[in-house]
C-alpha positions as CSV (number, residue, x, y, z in Angstrom):
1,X,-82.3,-144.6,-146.1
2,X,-81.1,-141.7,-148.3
3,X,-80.4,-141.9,-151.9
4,X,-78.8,-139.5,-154.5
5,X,-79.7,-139.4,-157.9
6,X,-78.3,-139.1,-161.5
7,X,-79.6,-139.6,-164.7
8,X,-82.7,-141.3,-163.0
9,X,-80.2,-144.0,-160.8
10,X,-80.7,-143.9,-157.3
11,X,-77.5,-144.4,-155.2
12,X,-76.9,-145.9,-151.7
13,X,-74.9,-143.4,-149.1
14,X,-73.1,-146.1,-146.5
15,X,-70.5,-145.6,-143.9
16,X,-67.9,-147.9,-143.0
17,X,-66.7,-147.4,-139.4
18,X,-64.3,-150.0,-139.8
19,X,-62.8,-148.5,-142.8
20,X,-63.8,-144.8,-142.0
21,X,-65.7,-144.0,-145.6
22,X,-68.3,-143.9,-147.3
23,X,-69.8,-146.3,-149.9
24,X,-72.6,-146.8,-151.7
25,X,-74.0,-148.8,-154.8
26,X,-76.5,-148.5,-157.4
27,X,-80.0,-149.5,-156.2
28,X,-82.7,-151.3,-157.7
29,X,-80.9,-153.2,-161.0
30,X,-79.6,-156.4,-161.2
31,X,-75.6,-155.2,-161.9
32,X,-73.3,-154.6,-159.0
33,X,-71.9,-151.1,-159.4
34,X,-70.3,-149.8,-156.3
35,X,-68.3,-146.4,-154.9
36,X,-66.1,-145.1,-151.9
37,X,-64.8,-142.1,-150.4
38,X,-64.2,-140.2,-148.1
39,X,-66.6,-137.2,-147.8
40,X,-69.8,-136.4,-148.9
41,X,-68.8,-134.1,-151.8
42,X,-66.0,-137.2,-153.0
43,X,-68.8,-139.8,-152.6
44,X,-71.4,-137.3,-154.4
45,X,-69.0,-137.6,-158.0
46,X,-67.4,-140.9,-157.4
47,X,-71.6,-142.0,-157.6
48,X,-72.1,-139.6,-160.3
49,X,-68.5,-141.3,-162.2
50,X,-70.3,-144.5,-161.7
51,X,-73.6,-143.9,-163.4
52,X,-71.3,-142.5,-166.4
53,X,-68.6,-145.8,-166.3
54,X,-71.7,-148.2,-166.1
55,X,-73.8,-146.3,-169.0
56,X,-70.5,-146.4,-171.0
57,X,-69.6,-150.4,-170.2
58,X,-73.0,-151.3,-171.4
59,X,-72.9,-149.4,-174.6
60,X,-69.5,-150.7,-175.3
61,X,-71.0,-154.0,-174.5
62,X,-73.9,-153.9,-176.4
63,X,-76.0,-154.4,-173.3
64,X,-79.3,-152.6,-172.4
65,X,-78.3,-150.8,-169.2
66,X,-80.5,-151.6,-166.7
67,X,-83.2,-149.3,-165.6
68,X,-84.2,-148.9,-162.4
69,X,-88.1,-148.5,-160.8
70,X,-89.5,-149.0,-164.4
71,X,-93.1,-148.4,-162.5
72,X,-94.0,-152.3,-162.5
73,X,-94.2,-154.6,-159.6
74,X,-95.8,-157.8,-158.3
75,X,-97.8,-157.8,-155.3
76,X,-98.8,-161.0,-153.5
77,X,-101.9,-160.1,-151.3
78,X,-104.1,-163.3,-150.8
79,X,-107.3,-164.1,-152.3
80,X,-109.7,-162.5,-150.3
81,X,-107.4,-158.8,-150.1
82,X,-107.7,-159.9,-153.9
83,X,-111.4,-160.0,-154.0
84,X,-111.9,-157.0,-152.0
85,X,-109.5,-154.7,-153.8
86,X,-111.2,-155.7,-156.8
87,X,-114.7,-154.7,-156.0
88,X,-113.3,-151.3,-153.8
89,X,-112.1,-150.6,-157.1
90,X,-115.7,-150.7,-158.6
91,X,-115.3,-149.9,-162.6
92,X,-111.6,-148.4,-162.3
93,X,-108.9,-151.1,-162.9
94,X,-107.4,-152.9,-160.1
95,X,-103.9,-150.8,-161.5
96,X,-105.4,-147.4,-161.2
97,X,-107.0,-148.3,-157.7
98,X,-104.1,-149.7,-156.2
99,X,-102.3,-146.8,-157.6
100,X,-104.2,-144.3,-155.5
101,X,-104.0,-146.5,-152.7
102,X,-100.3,-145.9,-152.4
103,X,-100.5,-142.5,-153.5
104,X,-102.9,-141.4,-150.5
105,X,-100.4,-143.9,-148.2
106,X,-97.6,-141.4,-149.1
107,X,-99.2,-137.9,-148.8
108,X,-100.4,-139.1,-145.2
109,X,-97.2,-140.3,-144.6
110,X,-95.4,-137.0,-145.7
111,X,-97.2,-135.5,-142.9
């Protein structure tokens, strides 16, 4: 899937064949924000309009604005992946190993 991004937001890009647009949402935080058009360029500002509108709502609020990827996640891998991630990770923390782990996944996966 493709995203754009604004102000660190990532945006969904989503076509309607039933409808003939495009549409898209904000991805990755708990309030619904969506936008339509239809073209690329009209989609591109009607995502950027709704990062601005949101960031705006919430202040007027009084509410945090949700932000999105804050770089913390659960993982639920089973005891014994458990146990050996821990001792691969030898006197690192399990963090930092698992950290590299995905970080080699995505250069070999870039290739």
């Amino acid at each position: 899937m493709s995203f754009m991004e604004y102000k660190g937001y990532l945006g969904s890009v989503e076509y309607s064949q039933e409808d003939h647009c495009l549409f898209g949402k904000l991805m990755f935080i708990r309030d619904l924000v969506n936008y339509e058009a239809v073209d690329v360029t009209s989609l591109e500002a009607e995502f950027r309009t709704s990062v601005e509108e949101y960031l705006a709502d919430c202040a007027k609020l009084g509410k945090k604005a949700d932000t999105p990827l804050k770089g913390s996640f659960n993982v639920r891998i089973g005891p014994e992946l458990h146990r050996q991630a821990v001792q691969a990770a030898g006197d690192k923390s399990l963090n930092a190993f698992i950290s590299e782990a995905i970080q080699e996944k995505l250069q070999r996966a870039a290739y």
